[in-house]
MARVOZA-198539 format. One line per field, with one value per residue (C-alpha): residue number from 1; residue in three letters; x, y, z. Coordinates in steps of 0.1 Angstrom, whole numbers, padded with zeros to 4 digits. Last residue first. Example, Ala and Ser with C-alpha at 12.3 -4.5 7.8 and 13.67 -1.06 7.14 Angstrom:
// residues 2
num [2,1]
residuo [SER,ALA]
X [0137,0123]
Y [-0011,-0045]
Z [0071,0078]
***
This chain:
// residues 260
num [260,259,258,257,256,255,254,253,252,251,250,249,248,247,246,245,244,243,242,241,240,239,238,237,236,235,234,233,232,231,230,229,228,227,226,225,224,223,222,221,220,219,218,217,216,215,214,213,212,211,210,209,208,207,206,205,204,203,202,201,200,199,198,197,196,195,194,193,192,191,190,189,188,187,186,185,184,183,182,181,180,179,178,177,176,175,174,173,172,171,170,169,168,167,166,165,164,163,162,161,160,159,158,157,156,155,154,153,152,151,150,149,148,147,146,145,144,143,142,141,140,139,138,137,136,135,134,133,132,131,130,129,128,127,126,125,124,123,122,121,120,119,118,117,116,115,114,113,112,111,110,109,108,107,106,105,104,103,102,101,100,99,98,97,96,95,94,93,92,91,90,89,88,87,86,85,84,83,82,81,80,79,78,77,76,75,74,73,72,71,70,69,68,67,66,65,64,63,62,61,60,59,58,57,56,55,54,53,52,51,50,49,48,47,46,45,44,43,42,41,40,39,38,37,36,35,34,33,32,31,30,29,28,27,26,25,24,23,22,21,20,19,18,17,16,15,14,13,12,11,10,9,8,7,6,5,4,3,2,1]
residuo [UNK,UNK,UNK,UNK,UNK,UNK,UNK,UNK,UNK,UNK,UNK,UNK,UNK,UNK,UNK,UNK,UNK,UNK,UNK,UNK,UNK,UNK,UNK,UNK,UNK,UNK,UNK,UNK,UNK,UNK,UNK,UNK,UNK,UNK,UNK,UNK,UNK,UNK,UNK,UNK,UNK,UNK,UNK,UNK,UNK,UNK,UNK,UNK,UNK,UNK,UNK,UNK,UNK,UNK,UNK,UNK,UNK,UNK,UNK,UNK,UNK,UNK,UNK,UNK,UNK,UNK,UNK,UNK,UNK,UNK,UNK,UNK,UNK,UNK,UNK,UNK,UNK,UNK,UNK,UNK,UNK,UNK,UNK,UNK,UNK,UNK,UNK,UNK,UNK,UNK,UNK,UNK,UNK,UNK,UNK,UNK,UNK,UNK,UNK,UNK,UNK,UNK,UNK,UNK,UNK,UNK,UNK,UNK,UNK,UNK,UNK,UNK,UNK,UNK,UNK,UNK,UNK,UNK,UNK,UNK,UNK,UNK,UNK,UNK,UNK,UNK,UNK,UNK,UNK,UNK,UNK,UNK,UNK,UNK,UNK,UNK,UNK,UNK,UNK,UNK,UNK,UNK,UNK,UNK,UNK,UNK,UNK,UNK,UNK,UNK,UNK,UNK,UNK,UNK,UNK,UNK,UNK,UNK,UNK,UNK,UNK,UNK,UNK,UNK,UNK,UNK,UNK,UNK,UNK,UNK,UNK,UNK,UNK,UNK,UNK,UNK,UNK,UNK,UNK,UNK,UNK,UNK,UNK,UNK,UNK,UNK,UNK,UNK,UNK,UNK,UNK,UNK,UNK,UNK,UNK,UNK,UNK,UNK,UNK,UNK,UNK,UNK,UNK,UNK,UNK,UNK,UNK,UNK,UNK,UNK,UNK,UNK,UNK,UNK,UNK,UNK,UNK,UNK,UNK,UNK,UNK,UNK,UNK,UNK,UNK,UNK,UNK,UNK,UNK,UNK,UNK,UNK,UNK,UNK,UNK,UNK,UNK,UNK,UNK,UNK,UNK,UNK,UNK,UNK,UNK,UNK,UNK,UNK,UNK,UNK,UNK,UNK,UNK,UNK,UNK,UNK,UNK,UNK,UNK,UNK]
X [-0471,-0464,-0486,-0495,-0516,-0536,-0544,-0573,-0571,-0601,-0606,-0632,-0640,-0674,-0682,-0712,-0747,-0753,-0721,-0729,-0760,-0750,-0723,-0747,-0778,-0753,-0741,-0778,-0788,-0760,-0729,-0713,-0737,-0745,-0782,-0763,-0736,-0766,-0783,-0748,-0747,-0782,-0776,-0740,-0739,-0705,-0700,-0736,-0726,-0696,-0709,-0736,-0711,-0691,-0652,-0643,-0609,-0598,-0561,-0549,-0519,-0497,-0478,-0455,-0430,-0452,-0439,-0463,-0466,-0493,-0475,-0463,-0500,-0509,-0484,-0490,-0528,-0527,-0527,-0554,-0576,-0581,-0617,-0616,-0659,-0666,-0700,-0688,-0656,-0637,-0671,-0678,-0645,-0649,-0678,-0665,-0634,-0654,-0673,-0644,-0630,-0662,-0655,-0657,-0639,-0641,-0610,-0618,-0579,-0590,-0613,-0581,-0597,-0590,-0576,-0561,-0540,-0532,-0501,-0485,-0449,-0463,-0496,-0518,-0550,-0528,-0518,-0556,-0569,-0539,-0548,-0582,-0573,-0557,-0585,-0609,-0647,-0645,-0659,-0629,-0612,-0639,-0628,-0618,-0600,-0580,-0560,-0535,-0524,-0550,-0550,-0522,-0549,-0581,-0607,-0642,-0626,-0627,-0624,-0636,-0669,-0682,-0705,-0691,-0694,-0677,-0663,-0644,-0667,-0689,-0727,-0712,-0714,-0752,-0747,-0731,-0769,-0773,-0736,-0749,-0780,-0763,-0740,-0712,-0687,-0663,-0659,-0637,-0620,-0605,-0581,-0575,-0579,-0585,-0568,-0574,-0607,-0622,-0605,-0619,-0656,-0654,-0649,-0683,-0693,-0726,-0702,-0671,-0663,-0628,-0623,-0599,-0578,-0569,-0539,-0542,-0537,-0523,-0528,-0505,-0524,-0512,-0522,-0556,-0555,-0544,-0575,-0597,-0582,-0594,-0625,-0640,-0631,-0646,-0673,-0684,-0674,-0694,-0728,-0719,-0715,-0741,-0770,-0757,-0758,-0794,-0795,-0795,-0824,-0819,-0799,-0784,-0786,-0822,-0832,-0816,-0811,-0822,-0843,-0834]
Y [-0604,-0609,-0594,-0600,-0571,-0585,-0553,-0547,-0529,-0517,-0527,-0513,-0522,-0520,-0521,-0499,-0500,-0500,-0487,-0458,-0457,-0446,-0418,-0400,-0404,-0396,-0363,-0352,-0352,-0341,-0355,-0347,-0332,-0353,-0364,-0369,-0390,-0409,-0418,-0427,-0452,-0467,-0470,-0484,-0511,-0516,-0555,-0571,-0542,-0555,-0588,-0569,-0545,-0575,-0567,-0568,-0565,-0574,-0562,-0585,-0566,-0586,-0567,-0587,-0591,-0563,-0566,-0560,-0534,-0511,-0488,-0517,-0525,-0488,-0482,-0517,-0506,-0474,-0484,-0507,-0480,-0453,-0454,-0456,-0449,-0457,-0436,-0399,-0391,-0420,-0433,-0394,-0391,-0423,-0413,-0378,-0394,-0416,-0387,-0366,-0392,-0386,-0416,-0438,-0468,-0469,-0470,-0480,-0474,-0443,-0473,-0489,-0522,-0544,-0581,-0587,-0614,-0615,-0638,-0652,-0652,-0642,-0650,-0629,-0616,-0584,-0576,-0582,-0556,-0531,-0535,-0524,-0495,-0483,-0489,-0465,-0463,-0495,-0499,-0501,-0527,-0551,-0559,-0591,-0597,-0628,-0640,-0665,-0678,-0674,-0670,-0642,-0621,-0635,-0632,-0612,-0589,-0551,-0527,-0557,-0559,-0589,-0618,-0650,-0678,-0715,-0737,-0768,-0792,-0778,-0770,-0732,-0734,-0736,-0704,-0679,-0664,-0659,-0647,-0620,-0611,-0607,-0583,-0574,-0604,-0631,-0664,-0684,-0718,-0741,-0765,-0803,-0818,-0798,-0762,-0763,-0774,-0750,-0721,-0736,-0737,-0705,-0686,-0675,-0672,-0648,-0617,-0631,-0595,-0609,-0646,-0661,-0691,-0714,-0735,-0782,-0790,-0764,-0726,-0707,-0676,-0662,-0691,-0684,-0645,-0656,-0676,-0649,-0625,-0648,-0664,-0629,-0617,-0649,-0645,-0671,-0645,-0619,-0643,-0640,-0609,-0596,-0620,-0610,-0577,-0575,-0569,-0529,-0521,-0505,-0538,-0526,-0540,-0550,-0517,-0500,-0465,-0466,-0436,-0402]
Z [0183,0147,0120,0084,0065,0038,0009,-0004,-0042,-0060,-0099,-0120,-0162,-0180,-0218,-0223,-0212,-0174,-0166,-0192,-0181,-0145,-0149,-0176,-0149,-0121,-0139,-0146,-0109,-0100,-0082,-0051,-0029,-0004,-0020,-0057,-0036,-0016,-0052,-0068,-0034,-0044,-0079,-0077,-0050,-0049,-0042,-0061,-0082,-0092,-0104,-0124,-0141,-0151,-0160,-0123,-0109,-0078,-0064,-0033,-0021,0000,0033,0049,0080,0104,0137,0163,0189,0186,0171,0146,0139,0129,0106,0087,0092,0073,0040,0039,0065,0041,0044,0079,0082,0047,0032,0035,0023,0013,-0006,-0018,-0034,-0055,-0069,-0078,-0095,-0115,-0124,-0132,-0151,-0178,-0204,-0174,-0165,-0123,-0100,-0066,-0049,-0030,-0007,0007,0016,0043,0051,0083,0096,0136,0141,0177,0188,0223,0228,0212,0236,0243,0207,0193,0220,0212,0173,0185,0204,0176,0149,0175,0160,0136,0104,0080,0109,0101,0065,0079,0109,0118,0152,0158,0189,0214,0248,0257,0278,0279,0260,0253,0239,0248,0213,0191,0212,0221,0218,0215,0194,0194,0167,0179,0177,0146,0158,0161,0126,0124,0146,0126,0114,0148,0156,0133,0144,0180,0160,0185,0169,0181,0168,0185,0165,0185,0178,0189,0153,0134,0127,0095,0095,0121,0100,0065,0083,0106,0073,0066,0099,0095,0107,0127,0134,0149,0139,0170,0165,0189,0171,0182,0140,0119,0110,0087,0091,0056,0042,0053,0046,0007,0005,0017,-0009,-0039,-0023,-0023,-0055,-0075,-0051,-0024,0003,-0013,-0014,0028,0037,0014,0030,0067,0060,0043,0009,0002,-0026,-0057,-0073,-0105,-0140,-0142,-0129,-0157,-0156,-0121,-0105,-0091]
***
Protein backbone atom coordinates (compact mmCIF):
# COMPACT_ATOMS: atom_id res chain seq x y z
CA UNK A 1 0.00 0.00 0.00
CA UNK A 2 1.34 3.52 -0.43
CA UNK A 3 0.75 6.93 1.65
CA UNK A 4 -2.27 9.04 0.91
CA UNK A 5 -0.22 11.86 1.59
CA UNK A 6 3.32 11.44 2.01
CA UNK A 7 3.74 14.86 3.26
CA UNK A 8 1.32 14.04 6.08
CA UNK A 9 2.78 10.84 7.31
CA UNK A 10 6.30 9.82 7.96
CA UNK A 11 6.76 6.18 6.01
CA UNK A 12 9.90 5.55 7.45
CA UNK A 13 10.57 4.59 11.43
CA UNK A 14 13.10 7.31 12.89
CA UNK A 15 15.62 5.81 14.71
CA UNK A 16 14.85 4.97 18.56
CA UNK A 17 17.03 7.20 20.02
CA UNK A 18 15.77 10.15 17.62
CA UNK A 19 11.87 9.29 18.54
CA UNK A 20 12.69 9.02 22.15
CA UNK A 21 13.87 12.11 22.38
CA UNK A 22 11.77 14.77 19.81
CA UNK A 23 8.69 12.91 21.98
CA UNK A 24 10.07 14.06 25.13
CA UNK A 25 10.14 17.73 23.94
CA UNK A 26 6.45 17.41 22.80
CA UNK A 27 3.55 19.21 24.12
CA UNK A 28 2.46 15.47 25.29
CA UNK A 29 5.66 14.46 26.30
CA UNK A 30 6.66 17.28 28.67
CA UNK A 31 3.11 17.12 30.08
CA UNK A 32 3.21 13.52 31.74
CA UNK A 33 6.98 13.78 32.32
CA UNK A 34 6.42 16.74 34.52
CA UNK A 35 3.76 15.07 36.60
CA UNK A 36 6.37 11.83 37.10
CA UNK A 37 8.84 14.53 38.49
CA UNK A 38 6.70 15.87 41.06
CA UNK A 39 5.55 12.68 41.61
CA UNK A 40 9.21 11.69 42.64
CA UNK A 41 9.51 14.45 45.01
CA UNK A 42 13.34 14.47 44.72
CA UNK A 43 15.56 16.96 46.73
CA UNK A 44 19.04 17.75 47.34
CA UNK A 45 21.66 14.54 48.55
CA UNK A 46 18.32 11.45 46.83
CA UNK A 47 20.10 8.64 44.54
CA UNK A 48 17.82 8.17 41.94
CA UNK A 49 17.68 5.50 39.48
CA UNK A 50 16.20 6.06 35.54
CA UNK A 51 15.21 2.49 34.49
CA UNK A 52 15.42 2.23 30.48
CA UNK A 53 17.26 5.49 30.54
CA UNK A 54 16.95 5.53 26.66
CA UNK A 55 19.12 8.57 25.04
CA UNK A 56 18.77 10.33 28.75
CA UNK A 57 16.18 12.65 28.21
CA UNK A 58 15.44 13.15 31.68
CA UNK A 59 18.86 12.70 33.38
CA UNK A 60 19.07 16.60 33.11
CA UNK A 61 15.79 17.72 35.37
CA UNK A 62 16.60 14.48 37.68
CA UNK A 63 20.42 15.48 38.08
CA UNK A 64 19.06 18.98 38.97
CA UNK A 65 16.78 18.21 41.35
CA UNK A 66 18.46 16.18 43.30
CA UNK A 67 21.72 18.57 43.35
CA UNK A 68 23.66 19.02 45.32
CA UNK A 69 25.00 15.65 46.76
CA UNK A 70 22.68 13.28 44.63
CA UNK A 71 23.24 10.90 42.13
CA UNK A 72 21.51 10.24 39.31
CA UNK A 73 21.96 6.32 37.67
CA UNK A 74 21.04 5.64 34.52
CA UNK A 75 20.43 2.19 33.66
CA UNK A 76 19.48 0.73 30.22
CA UNK A 77 20.37 -2.70 28.03
CA UNK A 78 20.71 -0.55 24.83
CA UNK A 79 24.47 0.07 24.53
CA UNK A 80 23.35 2.48 21.58
CA UNK A 81 21.37 4.00 24.01
CA UNK A 82 23.60 4.79 26.91
CA UNK A 83 25.74 6.13 23.93
CA UNK A 84 23.48 8.55 22.86
CA UNK A 85 23.01 9.20 26.97
CA UNK A 86 26.54 9.91 27.40
CA UNK A 87 27.05 13.76 26.94
CA UNK A 88 24.91 13.61 30.19
CA UNK A 89 27.03 11.30 31.81
CA UNK A 90 29.59 14.47 31.62
CA UNK A 91 27.16 16.00 34.54
CA UNK A 92 28.76 15.28 38.22
CA UNK A 93 26.34 13.30 39.48
CA UNK A 94 25.01 11.52 36.40
CA UNK A 95 26.36 8.02 35.75
CA UNK A 96 25.36 5.08 33.14
CA UNK A 97 25.10 1.57 33.45
CA UNK A 98 24.39 -1.18 31.40
CA UNK A 99 21.89 -3.64 32.58
CA UNK A 100 18.98 -5.38 32.29
CA UNK A 101 15.72 -4.15 34.06
CA UNK A 102 14.95 -7.84 35.16
CA UNK A 103 18.63 -8.07 37.20
CA UNK A 104 19.92 -4.53 38.08
CA UNK A 105 22.97 -3.57 38.11
CA UNK A 106 22.50 -2.30 41.93
CA UNK A 107 22.52 -3.15 45.13
CA UNK A 108 20.01 -4.12 47.31
CA UNK A 109 18.20 -1.10 49.28
CA UNK A 110 20.59 1.58 47.41
CA UNK A 111 18.63 4.00 45.93
CA UNK A 112 15.71 5.87 47.13
CA UNK A 113 13.59 6.70 44.39
CA UNK A 114 13.29 4.98 41.20
CA UNK A 115 11.55 6.05 37.70
CA UNK A 116 10.45 4.10 34.66
CA UNK A 117 9.20 5.38 31.62
CA UNK A 118 7.13 3.59 29.12
CA UNK A 119 9.66 0.77 29.56
CA UNK A 120 7.48 -1.49 31.44
CA UNK A 121 5.12 -1.94 27.94
CA UNK A 122 8.24 -3.59 26.42
CA UNK A 123 9.37 -5.83 28.93
CA UNK A 124 9.39 -9.78 28.79
CA UNK A 125 8.41 -10.50 32.74
CA UNK A 126 6.64 -6.87 34.27
CA UNK A 127 6.52 -8.91 37.68
CA UNK A 128 9.96 -9.70 38.00
CA UNK A 129 10.66 -6.32 37.24
CA UNK A 130 8.61 -4.59 39.96
CA UNK A 131 10.41 -7.27 42.28
CA UNK A 132 13.91 -5.84 41.01
CA UNK A 133 12.81 -2.09 41.62
CA UNK A 134 11.32 -3.28 45.31
CA UNK A 135 14.68 -4.86 46.28
CA UNK A 136 16.98 -1.98 45.12
CA UNK A 137 14.40 0.65 47.13
CA UNK A 138 15.31 1.44 50.32
CA UNK A 139 12.74 1.12 52.69
CA UNK A 140 10.16 4.11 52.54
CA UNK A 141 11.49 4.69 49.00
CA UNK A 142 9.24 5.65 45.69
CA UNK A 143 9.39 4.07 42.13
CA UNK A 144 7.19 6.37 39.57
CA UNK A 145 6.04 4.94 36.44
CA UNK A 146 4.54 6.37 33.54
CA UNK A 147 2.80 3.93 30.88
CA UNK A 148 0.26 3.72 28.33
CA UNK A 149 -2.94 1.72 28.21
CA UNK A 150 -2.91 1.22 24.45
CA UNK A 151 -7.23 0.26 24.43
CA UNK A 152 -7.41 3.93 25.46
CA UNK A 153 -6.09 5.32 21.57
CA UNK A 154 -9.28 6.65 20.38
CA UNK A 155 -9.18 7.79 16.80
CA UNK A 156 -12.05 10.28 15.01
CA UNK A 157 -13.28 8.40 12.08
CA UNK A 158 -16.51 8.47 10.27
CA UNK A 159 -15.93 4.53 9.93
CA UNK A 160 -15.59 3.50 13.97
CA UNK A 161 -14.95 0.22 12.90
CA UNK A 162 -11.72 1.28 11.43
CA UNK A 163 -10.69 3.16 14.36
CA UNK A 164 -11.61 0.16 16.29
CA UNK A 165 -9.62 -2.15 13.88
CA UNK A 166 -6.50 0.02 14.33
CA UNK A 167 -6.68 0.02 17.65
CA UNK A 168 -7.20 -3.77 17.98
CA UNK A 169 -4.17 -4.55 16.04
CA UNK A 170 -1.67 -2.21 18.38
CA UNK A 171 -3.02 -4.31 21.70
CA UNK A 172 -2.81 -7.29 19.62
CA UNK A 173 0.10 -7.47 17.74
CA UNK A 174 2.53 -4.35 17.82
CA UNK A 175 2.75 -3.51 21.98
CA UNK A 176 4.20 -6.29 23.89
CA UNK A 177 2.06 -5.32 27.51
CA UNK A 178 -0.29 -3.39 25.86
CA UNK A 179 -2.56 -3.20 28.68
CA UNK A 180 0.16 -2.51 31.00
CA UNK A 181 -1.35 1.31 32.48
CA UNK A 182 -3.93 -0.47 34.06
CA UNK A 183 -2.34 -3.32 35.28
CA UNK A 184 0.70 -1.93 37.02
CA UNK A 185 -1.21 -0.62 40.29
CA UNK A 186 -2.13 -4.53 40.60
CA UNK A 187 1.04 -5.54 39.73
CA UNK A 188 3.15 -3.18 42.14
CA UNK A 189 1.20 -4.11 45.20
CA UNK A 190 2.01 -7.98 44.52
CA UNK A 191 5.15 -7.11 44.40
CA UNK A 192 5.06 -5.41 47.52
CA UNK A 193 4.61 -1.74 47.39
CA UNK A 194 1.83 0.44 48.39
CA UNK A 195 0.31 2.12 45.72
CA UNK A 196 -1.11 5.89 47.36
CA UNK A 197 -1.96 7.30 43.75
CA UNK A 198 -2.74 6.68 40.46
CA UNK A 199 -2.89 10.11 38.05
CA UNK A 200 -4.13 9.76 34.62
CA UNK A 201 -2.31 11.85 32.15
CA UNK A 202 -4.80 11.90 28.98
CA UNK A 203 -3.13 13.60 25.70
CA UNK A 204 -4.98 14.70 23.03
CA UNK A 205 -3.91 15.66 19.65
CA UNK A 206 -5.85 17.82 17.22
CA UNK A 207 -2.79 17.84 14.63
CA UNK A 208 -2.53 14.74 12.44
CA UNK A 209 1.19 15.53 11.92
CA UNK A 210 2.00 15.91 15.67
CA UNK A 211 0.36 12.65 16.21
CA UNK A 212 1.96 10.90 13.71
CA UNK A 213 5.36 11.90 14.81
CA UNK A 214 3.84 9.62 18.15
CA UNK A 215 1.63 6.86 16.24
CA UNK A 216 3.18 6.49 13.16
CA UNK A 217 0.07 5.95 11.04
CA UNK A 218 1.16 4.86 7.53
CA UNK A 219 3.64 2.46 8.51
CA UNK A 220 1.57 0.77 11.33
CA UNK A 221 -1.85 0.83 8.96
CA UNK A 222 0.64 -0.96 6.48
CA UNK A 223 1.60 -3.75 9.21
CA UNK A 224 -2.32 -4.00 10.28
CA UNK A 225 -3.38 -4.52 6.43
CA UNK A 226 -0.17 -7.16 6.36
CA UNK A 227 -1.69 -8.93 9.84
CA UNK A 228 -4.89 -8.98 8.72
CA UNK A 229 -6.83 -6.41 10.14
CA UNK A 230 -7.57 -3.96 7.68
CA UNK A 231 -7.78 -4.10 3.86
CA UNK A 232 -6.27 -2.77 1.40
CA UNK A 233 -9.28 -0.46 0.56
CA UNK A 234 -10.24 0.04 4.36
CA UNK A 235 -6.72 1.54 5.23
CA UNK A 236 -6.72 3.80 2.10
CA UNK A 237 -10.44 5.21 3.38
CA UNK A 238 -9.00 5.06 7.10
CA UNK A 239 -5.87 7.04 5.93
CA UNK A 240 -7.08 9.99 3.78
CA UNK A 241 -9.44 10.93 5.95
CA UNK A 242 -6.63 11.66 8.68
CA UNK A 243 -4.77 13.00 6.04
CA UNK A 244 -7.61 15.39 4.80
CA UNK A 245 -10.24 16.04 7.27
CA UNK A 246 -10.42 17.59 10.71
CA UNK A 247 -8.44 15.21 13.06
CA UNK A 248 -9.05 14.41 16.73
CA UNK A 249 -7.15 11.17 18.97
CA UNK A 250 -6.48 11.05 22.56
CA UNK A 251 -4.77 7.96 24.46
CA UNK A 252 -4.56 7.85 28.08
CA UNK A 253 -1.07 7.01 30.23
CA UNK A 254 -1.47 6.76 33.46
CA UNK A 255 1.70 7.65 36.41
CA UNK A 256 1.64 4.92 38.85
CA UNK A 257 3.20 6.19 42.35
CA UNK A 258 4.76 3.52 44.58
CA UNK A 259 6.10 3.15 48.14
CA UNK A 260 8.56 0.50 49.00
Amino acid sequence: MTSADASVFETTRPASADYLTRFAASDAGRDYKGRMLDALDLRAGLTVLDAGCGPGADLPALAEAVAPGGTVIGVDHDQEMLDAAAPTAAHPCVELRRGDIHALPLDDASVDRARTDRVMQWVDDPARALAEFHRVLRPGGRLVMGEPDWDTLAVDHPHPSLSRAYTRHITDQVIRNAAIGRQLARLATDAGFRVPEVIPATQVFRDVRAADRVFGFERTTRRAVEAGYLSEYQAAVWLHHLAHRPFFASATLYVVVAEA
